[in-house]
mmCIF file of the protein (N, C-alpha, C, O) and its ligand, coordinates in Angstrom:
data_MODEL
# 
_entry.id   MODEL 
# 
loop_
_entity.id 
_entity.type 
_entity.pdbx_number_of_molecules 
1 polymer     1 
2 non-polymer 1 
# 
_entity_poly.entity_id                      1 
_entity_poly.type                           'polypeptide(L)' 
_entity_poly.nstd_linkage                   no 
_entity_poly.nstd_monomer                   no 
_entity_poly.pdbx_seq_one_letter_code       
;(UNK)(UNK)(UNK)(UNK)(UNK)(UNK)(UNK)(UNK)(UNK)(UNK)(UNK)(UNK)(UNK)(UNK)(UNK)(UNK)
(UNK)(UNK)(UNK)(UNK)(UNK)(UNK)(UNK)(UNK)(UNK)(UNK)(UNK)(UNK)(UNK)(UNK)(UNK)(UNK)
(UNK)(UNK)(UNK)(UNK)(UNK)(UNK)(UNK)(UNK)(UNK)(UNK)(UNK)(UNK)(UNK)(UNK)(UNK)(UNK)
(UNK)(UNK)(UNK)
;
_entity_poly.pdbx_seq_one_letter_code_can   XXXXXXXXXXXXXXXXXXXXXXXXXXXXXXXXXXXXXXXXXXXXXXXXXXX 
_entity_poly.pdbx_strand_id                 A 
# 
loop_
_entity_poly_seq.entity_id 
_entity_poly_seq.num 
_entity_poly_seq.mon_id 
_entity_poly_seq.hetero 
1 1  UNK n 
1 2  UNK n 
1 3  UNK n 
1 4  UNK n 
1 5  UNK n 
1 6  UNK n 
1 7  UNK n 
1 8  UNK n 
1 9  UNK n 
1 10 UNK n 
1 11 UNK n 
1 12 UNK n 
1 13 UNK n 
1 14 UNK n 
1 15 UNK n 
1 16 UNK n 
1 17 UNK n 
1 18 UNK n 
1 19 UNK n 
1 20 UNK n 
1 21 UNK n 
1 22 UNK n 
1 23 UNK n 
1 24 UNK n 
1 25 UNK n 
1 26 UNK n 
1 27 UNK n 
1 28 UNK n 
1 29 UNK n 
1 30 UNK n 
1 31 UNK n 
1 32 UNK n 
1 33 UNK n 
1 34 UNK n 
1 35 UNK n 
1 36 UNK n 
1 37 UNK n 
1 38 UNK n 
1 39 UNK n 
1 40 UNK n 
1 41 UNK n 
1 42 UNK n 
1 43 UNK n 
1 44 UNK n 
1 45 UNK n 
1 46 UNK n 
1 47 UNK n 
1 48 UNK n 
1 49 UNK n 
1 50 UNK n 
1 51 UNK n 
# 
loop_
_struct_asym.id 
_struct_asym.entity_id 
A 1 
B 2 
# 
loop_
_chem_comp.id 
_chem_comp.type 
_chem_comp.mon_nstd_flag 
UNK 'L-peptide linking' . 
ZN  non-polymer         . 
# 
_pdbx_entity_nonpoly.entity_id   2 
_pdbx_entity_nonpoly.name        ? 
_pdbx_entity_nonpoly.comp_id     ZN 
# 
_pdbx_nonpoly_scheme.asym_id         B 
_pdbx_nonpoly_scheme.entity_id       2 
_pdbx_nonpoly_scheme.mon_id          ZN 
_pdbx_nonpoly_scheme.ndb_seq_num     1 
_pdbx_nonpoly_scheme.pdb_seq_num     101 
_pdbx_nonpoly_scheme.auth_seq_num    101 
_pdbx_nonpoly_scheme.pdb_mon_id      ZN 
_pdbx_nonpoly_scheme.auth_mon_id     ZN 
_pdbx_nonpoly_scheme.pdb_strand_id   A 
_pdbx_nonpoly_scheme.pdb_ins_code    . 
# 
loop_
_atom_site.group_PDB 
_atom_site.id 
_atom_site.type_symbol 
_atom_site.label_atom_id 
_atom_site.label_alt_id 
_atom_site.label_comp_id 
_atom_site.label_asym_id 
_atom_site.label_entity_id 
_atom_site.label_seq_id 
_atom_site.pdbx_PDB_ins_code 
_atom_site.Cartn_x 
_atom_site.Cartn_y 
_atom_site.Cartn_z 
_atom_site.occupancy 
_atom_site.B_iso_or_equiv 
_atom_site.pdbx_formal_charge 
_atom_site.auth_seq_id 
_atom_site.auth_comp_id 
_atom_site.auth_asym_id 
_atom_site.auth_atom_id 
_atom_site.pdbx_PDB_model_num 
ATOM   1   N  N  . UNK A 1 1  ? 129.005 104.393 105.402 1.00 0.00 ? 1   UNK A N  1 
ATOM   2   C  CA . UNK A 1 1  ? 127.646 103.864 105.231 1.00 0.00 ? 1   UNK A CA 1 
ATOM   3   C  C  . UNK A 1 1  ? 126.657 105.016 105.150 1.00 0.00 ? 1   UNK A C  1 
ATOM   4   O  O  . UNK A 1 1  ? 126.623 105.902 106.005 1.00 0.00 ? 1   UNK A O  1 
ATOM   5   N  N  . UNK A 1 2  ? 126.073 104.985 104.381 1.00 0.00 ? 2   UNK A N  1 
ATOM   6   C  CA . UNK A 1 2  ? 124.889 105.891 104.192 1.00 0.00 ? 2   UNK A CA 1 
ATOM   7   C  C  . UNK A 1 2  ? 123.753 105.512 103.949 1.00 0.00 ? 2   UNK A C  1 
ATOM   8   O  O  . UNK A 1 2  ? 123.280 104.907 102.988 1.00 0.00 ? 2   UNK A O  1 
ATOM   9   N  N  . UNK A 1 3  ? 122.983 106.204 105.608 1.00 0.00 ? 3   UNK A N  1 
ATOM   10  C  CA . UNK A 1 3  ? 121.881 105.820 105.746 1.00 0.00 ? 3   UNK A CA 1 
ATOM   11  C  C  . UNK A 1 3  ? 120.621 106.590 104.934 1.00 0.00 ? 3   UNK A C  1 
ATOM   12  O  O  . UNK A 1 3  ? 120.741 107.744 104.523 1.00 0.00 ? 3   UNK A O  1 
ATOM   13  N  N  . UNK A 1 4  ? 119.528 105.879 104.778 1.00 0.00 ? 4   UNK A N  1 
ATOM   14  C  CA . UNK A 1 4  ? 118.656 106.657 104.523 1.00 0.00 ? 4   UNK A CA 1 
ATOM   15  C  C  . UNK A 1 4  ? 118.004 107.399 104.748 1.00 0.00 ? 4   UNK A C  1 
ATOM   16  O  O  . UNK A 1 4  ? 117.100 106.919 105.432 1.00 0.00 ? 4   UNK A O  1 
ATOM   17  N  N  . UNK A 1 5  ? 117.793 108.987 104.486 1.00 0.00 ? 5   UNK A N  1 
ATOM   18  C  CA . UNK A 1 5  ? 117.365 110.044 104.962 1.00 0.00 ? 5   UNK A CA 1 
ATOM   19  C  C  . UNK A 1 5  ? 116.063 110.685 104.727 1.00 0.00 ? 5   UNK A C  1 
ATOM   20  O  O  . UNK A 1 5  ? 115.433 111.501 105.399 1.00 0.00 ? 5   UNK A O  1 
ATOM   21  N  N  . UNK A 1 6  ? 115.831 110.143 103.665 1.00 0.00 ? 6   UNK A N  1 
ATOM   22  C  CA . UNK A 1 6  ? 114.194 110.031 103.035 1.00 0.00 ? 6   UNK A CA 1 
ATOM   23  C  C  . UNK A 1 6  ? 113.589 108.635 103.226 1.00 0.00 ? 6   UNK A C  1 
ATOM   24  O  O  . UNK A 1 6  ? 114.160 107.633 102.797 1.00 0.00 ? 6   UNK A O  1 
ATOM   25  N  N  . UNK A 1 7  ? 112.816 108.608 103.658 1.00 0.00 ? 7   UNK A N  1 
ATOM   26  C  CA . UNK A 1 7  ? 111.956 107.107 103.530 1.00 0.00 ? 7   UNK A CA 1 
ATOM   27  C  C  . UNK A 1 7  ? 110.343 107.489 103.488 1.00 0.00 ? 7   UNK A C  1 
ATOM   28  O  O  . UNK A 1 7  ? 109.745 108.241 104.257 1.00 0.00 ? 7   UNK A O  1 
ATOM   29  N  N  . UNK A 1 8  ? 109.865 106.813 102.462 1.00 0.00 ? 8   UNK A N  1 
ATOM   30  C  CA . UNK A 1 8  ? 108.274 106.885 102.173 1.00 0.00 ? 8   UNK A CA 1 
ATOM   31  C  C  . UNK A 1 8  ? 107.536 105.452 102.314 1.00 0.00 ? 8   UNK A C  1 
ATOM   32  O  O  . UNK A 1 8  ? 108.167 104.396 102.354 1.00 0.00 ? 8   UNK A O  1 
ATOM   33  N  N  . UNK A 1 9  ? 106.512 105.513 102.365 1.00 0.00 ? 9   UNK A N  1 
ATOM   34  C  CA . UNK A 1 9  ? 105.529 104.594 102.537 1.00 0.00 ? 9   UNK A CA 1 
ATOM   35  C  C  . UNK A 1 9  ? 105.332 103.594 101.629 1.00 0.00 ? 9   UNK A C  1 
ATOM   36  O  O  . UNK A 1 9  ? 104.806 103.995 100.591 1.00 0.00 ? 9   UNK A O  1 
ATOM   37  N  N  . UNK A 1 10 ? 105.621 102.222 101.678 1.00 0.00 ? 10  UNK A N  1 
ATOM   38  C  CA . UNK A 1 10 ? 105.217 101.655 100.664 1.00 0.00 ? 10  UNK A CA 1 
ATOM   39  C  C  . UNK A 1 10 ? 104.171 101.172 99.731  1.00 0.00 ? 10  UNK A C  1 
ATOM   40  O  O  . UNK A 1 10 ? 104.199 100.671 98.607  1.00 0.00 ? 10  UNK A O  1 
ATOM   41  N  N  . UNK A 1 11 ? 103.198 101.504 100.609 1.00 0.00 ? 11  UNK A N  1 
ATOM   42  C  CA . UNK A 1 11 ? 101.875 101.238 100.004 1.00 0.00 ? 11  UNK A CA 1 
ATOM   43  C  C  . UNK A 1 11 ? 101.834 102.086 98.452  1.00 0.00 ? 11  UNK A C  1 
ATOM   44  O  O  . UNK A 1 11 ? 102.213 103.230 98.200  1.00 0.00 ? 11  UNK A O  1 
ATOM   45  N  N  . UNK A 1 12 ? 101.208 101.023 97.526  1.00 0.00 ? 12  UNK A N  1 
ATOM   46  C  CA . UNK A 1 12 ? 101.167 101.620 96.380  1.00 0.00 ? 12  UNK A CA 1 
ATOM   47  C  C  . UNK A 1 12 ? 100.612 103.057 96.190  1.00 0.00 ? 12  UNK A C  1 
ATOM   48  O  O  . UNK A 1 12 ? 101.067 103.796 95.317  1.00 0.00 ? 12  UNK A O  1 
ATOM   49  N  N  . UNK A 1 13 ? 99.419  103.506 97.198  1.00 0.00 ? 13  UNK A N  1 
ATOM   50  C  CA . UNK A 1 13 ? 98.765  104.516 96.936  1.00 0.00 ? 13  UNK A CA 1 
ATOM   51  C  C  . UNK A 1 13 ? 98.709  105.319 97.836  1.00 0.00 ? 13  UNK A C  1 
ATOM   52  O  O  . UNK A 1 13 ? 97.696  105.841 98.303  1.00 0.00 ? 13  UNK A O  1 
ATOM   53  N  N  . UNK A 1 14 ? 100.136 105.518 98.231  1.00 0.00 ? 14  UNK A N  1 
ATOM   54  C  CA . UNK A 1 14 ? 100.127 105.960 99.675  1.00 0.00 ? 14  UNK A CA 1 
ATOM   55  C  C  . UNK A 1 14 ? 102.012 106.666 99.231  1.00 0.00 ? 14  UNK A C  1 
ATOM   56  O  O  . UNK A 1 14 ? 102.822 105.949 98.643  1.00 0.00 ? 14  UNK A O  1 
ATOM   57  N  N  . UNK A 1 15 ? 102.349 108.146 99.678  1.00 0.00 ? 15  UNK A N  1 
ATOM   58  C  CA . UNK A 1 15 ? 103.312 108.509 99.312  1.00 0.00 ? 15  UNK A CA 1 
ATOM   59  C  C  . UNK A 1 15 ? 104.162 109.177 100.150 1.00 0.00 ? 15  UNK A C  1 
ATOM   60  O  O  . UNK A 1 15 ? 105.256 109.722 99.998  1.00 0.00 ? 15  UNK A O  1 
ATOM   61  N  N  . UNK A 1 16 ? 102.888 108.895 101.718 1.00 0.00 ? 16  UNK A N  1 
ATOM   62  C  CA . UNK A 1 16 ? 103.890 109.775 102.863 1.00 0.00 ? 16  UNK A CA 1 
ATOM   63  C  C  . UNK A 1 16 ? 105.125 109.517 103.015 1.00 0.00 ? 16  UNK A C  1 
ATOM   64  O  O  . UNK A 1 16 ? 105.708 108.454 102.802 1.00 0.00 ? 16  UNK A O  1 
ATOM   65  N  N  . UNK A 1 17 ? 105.629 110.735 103.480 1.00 0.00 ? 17  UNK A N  1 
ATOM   66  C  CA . UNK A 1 17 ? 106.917 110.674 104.306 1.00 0.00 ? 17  UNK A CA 1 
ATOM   67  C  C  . UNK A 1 17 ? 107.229 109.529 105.783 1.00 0.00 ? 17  UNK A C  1 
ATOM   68  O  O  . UNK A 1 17 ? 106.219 109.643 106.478 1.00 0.00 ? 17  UNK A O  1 
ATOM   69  N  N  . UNK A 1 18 ? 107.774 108.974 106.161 1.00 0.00 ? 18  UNK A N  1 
ATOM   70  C  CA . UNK A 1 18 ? 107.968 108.655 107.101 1.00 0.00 ? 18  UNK A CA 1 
ATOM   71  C  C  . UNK A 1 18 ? 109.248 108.763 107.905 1.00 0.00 ? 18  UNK A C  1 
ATOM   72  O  O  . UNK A 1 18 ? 110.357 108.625 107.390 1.00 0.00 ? 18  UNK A O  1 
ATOM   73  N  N  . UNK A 1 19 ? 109.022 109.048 109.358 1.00 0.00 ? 19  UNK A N  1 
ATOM   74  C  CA . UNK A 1 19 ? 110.269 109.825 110.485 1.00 0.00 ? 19  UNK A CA 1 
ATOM   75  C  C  . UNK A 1 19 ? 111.057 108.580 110.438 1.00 0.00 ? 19  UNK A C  1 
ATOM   76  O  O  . UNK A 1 19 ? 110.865 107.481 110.959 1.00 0.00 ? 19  UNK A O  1 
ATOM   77  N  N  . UNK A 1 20 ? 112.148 109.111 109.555 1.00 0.00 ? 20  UNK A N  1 
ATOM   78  C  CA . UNK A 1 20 ? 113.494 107.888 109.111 1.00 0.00 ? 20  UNK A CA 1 
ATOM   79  C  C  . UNK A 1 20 ? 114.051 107.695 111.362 1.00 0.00 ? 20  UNK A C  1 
ATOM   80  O  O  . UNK A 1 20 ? 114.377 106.644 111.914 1.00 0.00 ? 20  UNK A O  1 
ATOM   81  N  N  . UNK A 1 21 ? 113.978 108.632 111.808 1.00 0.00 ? 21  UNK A N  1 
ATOM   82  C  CA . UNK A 1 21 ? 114.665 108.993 113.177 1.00 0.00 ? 21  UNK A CA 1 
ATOM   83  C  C  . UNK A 1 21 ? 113.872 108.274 114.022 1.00 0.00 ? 21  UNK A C  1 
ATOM   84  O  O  . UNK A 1 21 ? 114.511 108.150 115.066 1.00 0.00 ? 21  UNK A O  1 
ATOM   85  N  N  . UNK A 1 22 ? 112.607 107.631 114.135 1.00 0.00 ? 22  UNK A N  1 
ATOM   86  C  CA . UNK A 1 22 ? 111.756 107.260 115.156 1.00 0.00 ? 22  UNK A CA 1 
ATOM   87  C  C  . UNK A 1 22 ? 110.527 106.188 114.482 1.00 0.00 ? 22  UNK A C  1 
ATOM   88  O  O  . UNK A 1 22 ? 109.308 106.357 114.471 1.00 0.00 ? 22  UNK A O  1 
ATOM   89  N  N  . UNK A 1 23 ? 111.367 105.000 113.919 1.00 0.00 ? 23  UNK A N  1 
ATOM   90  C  CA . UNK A 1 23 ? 110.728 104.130 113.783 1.00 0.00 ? 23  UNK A CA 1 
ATOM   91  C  C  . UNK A 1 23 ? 110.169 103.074 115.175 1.00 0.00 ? 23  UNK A C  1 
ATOM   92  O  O  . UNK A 1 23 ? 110.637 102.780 116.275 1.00 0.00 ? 23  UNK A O  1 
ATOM   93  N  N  . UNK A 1 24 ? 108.947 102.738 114.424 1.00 0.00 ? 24  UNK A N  1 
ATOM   94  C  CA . UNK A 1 24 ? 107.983 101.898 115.570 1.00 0.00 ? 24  UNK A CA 1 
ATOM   95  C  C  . UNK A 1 24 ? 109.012 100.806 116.265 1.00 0.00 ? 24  UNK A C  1 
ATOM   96  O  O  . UNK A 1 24 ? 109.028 100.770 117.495 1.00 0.00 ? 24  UNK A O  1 
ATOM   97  N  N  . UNK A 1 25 ? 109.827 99.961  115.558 1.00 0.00 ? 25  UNK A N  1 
ATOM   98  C  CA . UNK A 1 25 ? 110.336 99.397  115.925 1.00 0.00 ? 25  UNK A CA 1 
ATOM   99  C  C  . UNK A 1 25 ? 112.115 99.106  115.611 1.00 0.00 ? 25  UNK A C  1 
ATOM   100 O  O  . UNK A 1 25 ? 112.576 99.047  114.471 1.00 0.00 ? 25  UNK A O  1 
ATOM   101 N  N  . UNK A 1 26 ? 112.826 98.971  116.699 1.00 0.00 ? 26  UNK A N  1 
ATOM   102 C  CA . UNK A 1 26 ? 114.287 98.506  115.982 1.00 0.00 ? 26  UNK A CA 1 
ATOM   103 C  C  . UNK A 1 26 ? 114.822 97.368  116.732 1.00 0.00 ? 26  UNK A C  1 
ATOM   104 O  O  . UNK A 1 26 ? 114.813 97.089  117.931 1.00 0.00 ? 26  UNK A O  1 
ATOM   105 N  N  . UNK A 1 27 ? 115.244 96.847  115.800 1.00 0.00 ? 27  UNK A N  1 
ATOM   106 C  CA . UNK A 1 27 ? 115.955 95.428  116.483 1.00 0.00 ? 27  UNK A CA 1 
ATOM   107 C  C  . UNK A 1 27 ? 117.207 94.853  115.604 1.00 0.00 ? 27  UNK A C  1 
ATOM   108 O  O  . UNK A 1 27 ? 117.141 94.669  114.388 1.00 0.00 ? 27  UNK A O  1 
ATOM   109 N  N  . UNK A 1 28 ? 118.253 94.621  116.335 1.00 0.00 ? 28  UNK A N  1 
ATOM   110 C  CA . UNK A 1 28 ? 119.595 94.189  115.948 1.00 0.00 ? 28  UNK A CA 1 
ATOM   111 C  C  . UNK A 1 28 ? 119.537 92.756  115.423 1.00 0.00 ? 28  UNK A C  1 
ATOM   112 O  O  . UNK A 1 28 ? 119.323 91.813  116.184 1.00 0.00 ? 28  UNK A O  1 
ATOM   113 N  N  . UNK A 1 29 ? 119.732 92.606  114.100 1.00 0.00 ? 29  UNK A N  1 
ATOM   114 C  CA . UNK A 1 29 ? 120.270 91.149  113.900 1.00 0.00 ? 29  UNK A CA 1 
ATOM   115 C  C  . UNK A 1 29 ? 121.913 91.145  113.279 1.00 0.00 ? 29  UNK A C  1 
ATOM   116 O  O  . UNK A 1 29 ? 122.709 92.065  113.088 1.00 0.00 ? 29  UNK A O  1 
ATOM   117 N  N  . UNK A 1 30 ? 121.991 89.866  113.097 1.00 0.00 ? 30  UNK A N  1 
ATOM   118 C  CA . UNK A 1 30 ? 123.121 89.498  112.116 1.00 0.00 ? 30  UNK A CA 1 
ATOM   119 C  C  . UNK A 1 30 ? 123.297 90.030  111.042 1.00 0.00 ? 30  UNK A C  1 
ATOM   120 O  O  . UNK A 1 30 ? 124.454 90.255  110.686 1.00 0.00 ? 30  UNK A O  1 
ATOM   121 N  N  . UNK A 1 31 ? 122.357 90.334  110.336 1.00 0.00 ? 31  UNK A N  1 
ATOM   122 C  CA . UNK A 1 31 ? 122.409 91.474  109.207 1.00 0.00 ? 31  UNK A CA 1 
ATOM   123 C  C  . UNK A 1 31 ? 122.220 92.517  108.664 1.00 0.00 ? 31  UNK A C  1 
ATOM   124 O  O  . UNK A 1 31 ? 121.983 92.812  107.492 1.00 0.00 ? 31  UNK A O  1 
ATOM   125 N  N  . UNK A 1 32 ? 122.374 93.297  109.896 1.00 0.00 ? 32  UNK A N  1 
ATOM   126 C  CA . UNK A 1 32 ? 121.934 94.526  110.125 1.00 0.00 ? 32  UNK A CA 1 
ATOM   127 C  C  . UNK A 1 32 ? 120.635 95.020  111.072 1.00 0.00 ? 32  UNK A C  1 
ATOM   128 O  O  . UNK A 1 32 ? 119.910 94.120  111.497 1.00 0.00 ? 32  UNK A O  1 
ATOM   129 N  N  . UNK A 1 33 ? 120.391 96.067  111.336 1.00 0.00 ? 33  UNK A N  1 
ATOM   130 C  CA . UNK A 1 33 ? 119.606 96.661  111.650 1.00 0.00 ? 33  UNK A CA 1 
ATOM   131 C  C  . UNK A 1 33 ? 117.864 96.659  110.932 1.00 0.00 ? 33  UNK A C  1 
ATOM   132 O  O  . UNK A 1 33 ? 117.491 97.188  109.885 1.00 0.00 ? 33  UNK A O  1 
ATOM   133 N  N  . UNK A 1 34 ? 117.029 95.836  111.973 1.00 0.00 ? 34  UNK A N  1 
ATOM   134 C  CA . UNK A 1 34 ? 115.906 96.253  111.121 1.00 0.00 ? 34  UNK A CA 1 
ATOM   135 C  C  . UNK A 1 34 ? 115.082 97.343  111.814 1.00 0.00 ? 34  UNK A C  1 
ATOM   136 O  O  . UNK A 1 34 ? 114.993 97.531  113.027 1.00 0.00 ? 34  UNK A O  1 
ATOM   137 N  N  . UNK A 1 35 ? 114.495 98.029  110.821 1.00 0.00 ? 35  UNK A N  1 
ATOM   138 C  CA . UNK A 1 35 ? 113.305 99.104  111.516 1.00 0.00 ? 35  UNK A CA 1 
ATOM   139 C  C  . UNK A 1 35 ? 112.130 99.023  110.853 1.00 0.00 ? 35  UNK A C  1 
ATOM   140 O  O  . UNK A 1 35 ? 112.214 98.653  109.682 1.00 0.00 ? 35  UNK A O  1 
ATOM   141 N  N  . UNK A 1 36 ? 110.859 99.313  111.361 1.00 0.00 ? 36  UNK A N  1 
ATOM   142 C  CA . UNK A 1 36 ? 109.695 99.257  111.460 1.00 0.00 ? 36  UNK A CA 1 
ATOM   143 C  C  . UNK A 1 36 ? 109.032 100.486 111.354 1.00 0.00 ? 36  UNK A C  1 
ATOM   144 O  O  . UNK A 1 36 ? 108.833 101.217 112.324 1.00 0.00 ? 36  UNK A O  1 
ATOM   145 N  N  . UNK A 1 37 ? 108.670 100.747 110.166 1.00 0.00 ? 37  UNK A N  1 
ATOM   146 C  CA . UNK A 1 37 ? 107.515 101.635 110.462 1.00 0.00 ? 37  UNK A CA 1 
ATOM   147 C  C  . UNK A 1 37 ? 106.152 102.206 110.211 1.00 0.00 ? 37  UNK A C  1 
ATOM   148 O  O  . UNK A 1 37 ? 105.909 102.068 109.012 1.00 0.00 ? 37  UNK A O  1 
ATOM   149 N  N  . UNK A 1 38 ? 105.149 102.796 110.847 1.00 0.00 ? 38  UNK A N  1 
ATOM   150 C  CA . UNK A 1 38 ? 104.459 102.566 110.601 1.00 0.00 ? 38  UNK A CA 1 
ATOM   151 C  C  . UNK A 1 38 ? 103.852 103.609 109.987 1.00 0.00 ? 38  UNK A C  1 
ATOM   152 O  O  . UNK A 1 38 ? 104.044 104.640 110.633 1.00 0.00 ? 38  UNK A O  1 
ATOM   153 N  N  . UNK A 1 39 ? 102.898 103.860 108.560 1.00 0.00 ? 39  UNK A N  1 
ATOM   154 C  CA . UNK A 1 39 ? 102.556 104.896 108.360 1.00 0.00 ? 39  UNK A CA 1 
ATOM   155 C  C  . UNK A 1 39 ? 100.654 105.528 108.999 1.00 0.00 ? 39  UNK A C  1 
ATOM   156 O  O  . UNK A 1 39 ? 99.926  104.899 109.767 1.00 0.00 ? 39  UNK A O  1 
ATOM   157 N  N  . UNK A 1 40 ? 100.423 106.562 108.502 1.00 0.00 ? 40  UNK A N  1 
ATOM   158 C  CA . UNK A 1 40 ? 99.504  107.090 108.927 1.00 0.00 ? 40  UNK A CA 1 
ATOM   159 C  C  . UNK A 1 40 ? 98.112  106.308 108.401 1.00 0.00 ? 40  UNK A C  1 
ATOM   160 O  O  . UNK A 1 40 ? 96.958  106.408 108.819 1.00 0.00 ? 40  UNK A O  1 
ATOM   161 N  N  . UNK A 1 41 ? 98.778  105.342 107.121 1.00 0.00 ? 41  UNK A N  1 
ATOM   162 C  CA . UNK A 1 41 ? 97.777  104.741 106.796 1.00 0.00 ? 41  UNK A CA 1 
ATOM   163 C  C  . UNK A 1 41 ? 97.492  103.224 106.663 1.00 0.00 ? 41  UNK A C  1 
ATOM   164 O  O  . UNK A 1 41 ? 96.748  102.573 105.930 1.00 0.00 ? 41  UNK A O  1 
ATOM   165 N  N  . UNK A 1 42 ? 98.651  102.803 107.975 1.00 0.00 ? 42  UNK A N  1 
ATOM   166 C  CA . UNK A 1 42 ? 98.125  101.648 108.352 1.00 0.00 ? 42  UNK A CA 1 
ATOM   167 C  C  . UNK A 1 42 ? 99.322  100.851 108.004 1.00 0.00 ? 42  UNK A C  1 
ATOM   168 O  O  . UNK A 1 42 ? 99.611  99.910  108.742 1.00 0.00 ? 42  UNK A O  1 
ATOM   169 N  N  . UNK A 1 43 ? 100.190 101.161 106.777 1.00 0.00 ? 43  UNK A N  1 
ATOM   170 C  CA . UNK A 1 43 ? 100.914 100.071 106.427 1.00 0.00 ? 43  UNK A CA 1 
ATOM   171 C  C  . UNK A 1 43 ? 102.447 100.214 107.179 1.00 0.00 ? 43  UNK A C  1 
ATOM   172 O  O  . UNK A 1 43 ? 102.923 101.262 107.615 1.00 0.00 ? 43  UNK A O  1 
ATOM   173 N  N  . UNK A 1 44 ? 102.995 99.042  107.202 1.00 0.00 ? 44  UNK A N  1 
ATOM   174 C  CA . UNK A 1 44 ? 104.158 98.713  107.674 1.00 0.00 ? 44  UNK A CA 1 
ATOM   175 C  C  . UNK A 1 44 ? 105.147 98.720  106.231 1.00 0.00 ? 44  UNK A C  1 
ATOM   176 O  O  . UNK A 1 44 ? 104.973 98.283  105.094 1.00 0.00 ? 44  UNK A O  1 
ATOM   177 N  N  . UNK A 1 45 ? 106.622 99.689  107.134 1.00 0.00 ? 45  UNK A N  1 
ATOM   178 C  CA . UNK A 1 45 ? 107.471 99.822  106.358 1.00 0.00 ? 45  UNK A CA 1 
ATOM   179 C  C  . UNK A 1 45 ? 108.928 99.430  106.544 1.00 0.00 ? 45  UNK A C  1 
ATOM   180 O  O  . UNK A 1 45 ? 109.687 100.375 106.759 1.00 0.00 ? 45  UNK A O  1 
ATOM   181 N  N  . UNK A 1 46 ? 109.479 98.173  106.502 1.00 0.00 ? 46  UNK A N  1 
ATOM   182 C  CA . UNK A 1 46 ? 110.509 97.280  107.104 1.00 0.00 ? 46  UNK A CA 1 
ATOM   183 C  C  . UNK A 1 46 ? 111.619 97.920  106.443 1.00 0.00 ? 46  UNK A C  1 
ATOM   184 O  O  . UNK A 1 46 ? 111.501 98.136  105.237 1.00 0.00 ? 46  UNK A O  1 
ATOM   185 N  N  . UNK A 1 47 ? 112.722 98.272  107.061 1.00 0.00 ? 47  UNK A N  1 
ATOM   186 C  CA . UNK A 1 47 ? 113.828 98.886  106.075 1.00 0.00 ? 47  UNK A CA 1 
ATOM   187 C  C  . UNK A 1 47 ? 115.082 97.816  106.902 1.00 0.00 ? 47  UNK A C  1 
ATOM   188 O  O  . UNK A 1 47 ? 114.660 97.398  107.980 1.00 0.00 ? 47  UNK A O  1 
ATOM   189 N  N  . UNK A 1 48 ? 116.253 97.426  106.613 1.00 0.00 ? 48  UNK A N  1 
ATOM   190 C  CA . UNK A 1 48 ? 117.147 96.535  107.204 1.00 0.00 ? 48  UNK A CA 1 
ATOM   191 C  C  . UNK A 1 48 ? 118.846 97.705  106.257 1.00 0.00 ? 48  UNK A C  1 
ATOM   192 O  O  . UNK A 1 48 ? 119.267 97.911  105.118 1.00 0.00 ? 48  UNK A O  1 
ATOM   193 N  N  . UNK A 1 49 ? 119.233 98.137  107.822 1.00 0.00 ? 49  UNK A N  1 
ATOM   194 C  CA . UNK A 1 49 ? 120.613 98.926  107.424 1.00 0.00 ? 49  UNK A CA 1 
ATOM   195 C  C  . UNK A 1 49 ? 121.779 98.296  107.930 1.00 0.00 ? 49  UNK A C  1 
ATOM   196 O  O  . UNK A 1 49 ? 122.212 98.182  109.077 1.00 0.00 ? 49  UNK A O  1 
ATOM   197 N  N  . UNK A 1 50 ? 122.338 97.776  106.434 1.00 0.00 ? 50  UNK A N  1 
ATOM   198 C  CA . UNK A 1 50 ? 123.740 96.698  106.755 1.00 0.00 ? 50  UNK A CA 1 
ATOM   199 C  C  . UNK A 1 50 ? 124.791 97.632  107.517 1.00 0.00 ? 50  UNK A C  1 
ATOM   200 O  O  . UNK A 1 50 ? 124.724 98.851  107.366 1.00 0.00 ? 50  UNK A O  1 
ATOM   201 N  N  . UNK A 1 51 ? 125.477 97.221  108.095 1.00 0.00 ? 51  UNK A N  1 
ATOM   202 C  CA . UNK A 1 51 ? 126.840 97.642  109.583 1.00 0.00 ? 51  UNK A CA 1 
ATOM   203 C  C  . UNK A 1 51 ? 127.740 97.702  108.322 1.00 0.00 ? 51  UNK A C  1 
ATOM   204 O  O  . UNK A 1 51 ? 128.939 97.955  108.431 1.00 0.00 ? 51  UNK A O  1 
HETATM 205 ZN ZN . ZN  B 2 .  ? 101.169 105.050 103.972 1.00 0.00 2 101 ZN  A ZN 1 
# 
């Protein structure tokens, strides 16, 4: 499985980097892993990493 090692911001106008290692939030479901994060400019960036 290969996780993602780059992750950026989704906001259209917005291109930061975001710390793949220390998202705001993580929580285990049934379909993987979701994480949360948040950038410098407010927006939330949901990523879900299948097991
Ligand atoms: Zn952003």
């Amino acid at each position: 499985m290969l996780e993602e090692l780059t992750l950026t911001c989704e906001a259209a106008d917005c291109d930061r980097r975001l710390a793949a290692e220390s998202p705001a939030i993580a929580m285990s479901t049934p379909d993987g892993t979701r994480r949360a994060y948040e950038c410098d400019c407010g927006a939330v960036t949901i990523t879900v990493l299948r097991e």
